[in-house]
C-alpha positions as CSV (number, residue, x, y, z in Angstrom):
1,X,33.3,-25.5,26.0
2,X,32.2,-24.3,23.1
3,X,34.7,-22.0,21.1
4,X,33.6,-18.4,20.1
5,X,33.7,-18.7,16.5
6,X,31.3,-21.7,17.0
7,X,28.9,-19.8,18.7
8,X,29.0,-16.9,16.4
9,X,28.5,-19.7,13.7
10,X,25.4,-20.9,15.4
11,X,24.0,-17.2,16.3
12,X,24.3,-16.4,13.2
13,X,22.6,-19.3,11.7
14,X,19.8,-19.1,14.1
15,X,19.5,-15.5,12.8
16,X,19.1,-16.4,9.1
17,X,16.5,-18.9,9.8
18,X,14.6,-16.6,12.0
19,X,15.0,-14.1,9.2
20,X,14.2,-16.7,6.6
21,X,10.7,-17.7,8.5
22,X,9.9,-13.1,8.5
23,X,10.2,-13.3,4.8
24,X,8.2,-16.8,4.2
25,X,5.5,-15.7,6.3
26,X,5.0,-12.4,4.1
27,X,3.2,-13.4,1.3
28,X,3.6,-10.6,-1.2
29,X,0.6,-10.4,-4.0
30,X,1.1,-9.0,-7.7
31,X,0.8,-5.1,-7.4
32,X,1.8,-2.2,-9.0
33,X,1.7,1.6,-7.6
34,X,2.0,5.1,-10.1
35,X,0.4,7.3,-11.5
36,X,2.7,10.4,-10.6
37,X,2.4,11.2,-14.7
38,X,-0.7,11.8,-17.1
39,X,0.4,9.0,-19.0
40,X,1.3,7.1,-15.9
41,X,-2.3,7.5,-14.6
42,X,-4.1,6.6,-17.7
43,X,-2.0,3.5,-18.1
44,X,-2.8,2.3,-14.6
45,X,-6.1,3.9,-14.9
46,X,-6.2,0.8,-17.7
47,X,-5.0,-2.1,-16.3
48,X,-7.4,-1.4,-13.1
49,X,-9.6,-3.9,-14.6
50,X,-6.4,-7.0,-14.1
51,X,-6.9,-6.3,-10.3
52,X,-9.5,-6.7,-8.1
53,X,-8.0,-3.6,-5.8
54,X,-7.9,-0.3,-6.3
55,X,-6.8,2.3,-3.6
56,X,-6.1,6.4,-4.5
57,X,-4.3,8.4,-2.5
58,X,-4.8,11.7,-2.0
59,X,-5.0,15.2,0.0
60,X,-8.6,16.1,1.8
61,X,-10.0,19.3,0.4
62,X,-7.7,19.9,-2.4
63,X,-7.9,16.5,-3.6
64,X,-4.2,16.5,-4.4
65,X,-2.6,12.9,-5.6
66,X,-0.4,11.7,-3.1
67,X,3.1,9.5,-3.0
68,X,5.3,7.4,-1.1
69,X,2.3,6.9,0.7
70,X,3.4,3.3,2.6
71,X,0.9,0.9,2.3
72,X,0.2,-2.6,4.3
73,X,-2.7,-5.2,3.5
74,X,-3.5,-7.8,6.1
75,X,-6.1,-10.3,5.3
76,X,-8.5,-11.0,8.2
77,X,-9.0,-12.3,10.6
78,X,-5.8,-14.1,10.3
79,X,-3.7,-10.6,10.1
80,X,-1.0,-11.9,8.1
81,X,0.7,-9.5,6.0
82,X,-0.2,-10.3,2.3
83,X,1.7,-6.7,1.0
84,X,4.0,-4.1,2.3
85,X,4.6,-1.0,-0.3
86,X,5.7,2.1,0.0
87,X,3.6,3.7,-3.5
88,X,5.6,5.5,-6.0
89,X,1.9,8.0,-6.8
90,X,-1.7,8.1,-6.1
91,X,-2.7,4.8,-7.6
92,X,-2.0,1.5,-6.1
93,X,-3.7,-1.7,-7.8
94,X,-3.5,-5.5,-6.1
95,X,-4.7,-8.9,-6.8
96,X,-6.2,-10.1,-3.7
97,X,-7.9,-13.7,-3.0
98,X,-11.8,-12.6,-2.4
99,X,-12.3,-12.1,1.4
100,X,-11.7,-9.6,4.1
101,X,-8.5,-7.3,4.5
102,X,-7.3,-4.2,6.9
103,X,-6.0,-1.8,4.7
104,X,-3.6,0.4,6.4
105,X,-1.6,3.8,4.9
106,X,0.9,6.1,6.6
107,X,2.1,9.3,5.1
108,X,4.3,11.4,7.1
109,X,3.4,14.8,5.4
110,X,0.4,15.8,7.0
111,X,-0.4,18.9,9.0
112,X,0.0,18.8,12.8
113,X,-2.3,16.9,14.7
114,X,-4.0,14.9,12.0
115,X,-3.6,11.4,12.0
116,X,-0.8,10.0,9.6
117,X,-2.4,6.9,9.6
118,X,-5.2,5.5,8.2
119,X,-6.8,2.3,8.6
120,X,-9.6,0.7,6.7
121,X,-11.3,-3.0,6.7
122,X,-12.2,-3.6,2.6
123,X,-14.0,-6.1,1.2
124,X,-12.7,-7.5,-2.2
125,X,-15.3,-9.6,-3.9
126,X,-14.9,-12.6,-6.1
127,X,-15.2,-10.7,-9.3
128,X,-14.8,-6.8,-9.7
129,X,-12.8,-4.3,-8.3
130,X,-13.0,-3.0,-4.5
131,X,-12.3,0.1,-4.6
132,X,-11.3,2.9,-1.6
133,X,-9.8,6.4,-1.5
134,X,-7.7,7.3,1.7
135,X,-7.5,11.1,2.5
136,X,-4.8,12.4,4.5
137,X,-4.8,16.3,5.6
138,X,-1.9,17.8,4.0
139,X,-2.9,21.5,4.0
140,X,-2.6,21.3,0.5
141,X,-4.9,23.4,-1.6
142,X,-5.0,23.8,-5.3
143,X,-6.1,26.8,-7.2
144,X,-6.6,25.5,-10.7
145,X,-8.5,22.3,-11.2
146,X,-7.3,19.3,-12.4
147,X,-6.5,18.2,-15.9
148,X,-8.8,15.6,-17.7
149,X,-6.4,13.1,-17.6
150,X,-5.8,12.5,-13.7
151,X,-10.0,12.4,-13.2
152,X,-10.5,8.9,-11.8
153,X,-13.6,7.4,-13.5
């Protein structure tokens, strides 16, 4: 018969290693996410051109930049998770291998009865940047427009 604290040993072992085959099989690529600030924006605005992904965030109809907007990239058709982020603004940049991914975003602030989650298949090519903007319904609206500095050219 085997003891309790050697089966807690062995649960608990099998548990790590199931844990420790989650993580491996979540391949996390170079990102980063921002943007809340004017200089924040411009400076990822910048280094958009060191990624070959480019997602915005934001509110439809006002336009408003949106955060903690969590973010997960699948490549296809294999759906393995490549990145899992929850952004910290409007602007999320990743280096991707070229090919095929499902792009999805969740923010929990929209109005009632829209969708919080949207889900996009992009393409990112083996030079340049693949770029998307995913719209959520907020409700927002803005009075005054936007200052120079957050436009996204």
């Amino acid at each position: 018969m085997t003891k309790p604290i050697t089966r807690w040993i062995l649960a608990a072992t099998a548990g790590l290693a199931l844990s420790a085959t989650a993580i491996a099989s979540t391949t996390q690529v170079p990102h980063r996410s921002g943007g809340a600030s004017v200089e924040e924006f411009a400076e990822l605005r910048g280094l958009a051109s060191d990624h070959n992904l480019k997602l915005v965030l934001a509110a439809r109809g006002s336009g408003a930049y949106l955060a903690d907007v969590e973010v997960t990239v699948r490549s296809m058709p294999t759906r393995e998770v490549v990145l899992e982020h929850r952004t910290n603004g409007p602007l999320l940049l990743a280096t991707l291998q070229p090919g095929r991914y499902e792009v999805t975003a969740t923010f929990a602030q929209v109005q009632p009865g829209a969708p919080d989650t949207i889900t996009r298949v992009i393409e990112v090519p083996r030079s340049g940047l693949a770029r998307s903007v995913m719209y959520f319904d907020t409700g927002d609206t803005v009075a005054a427009e936007s200052p120079q500095a957050f436009r996204l050219n």
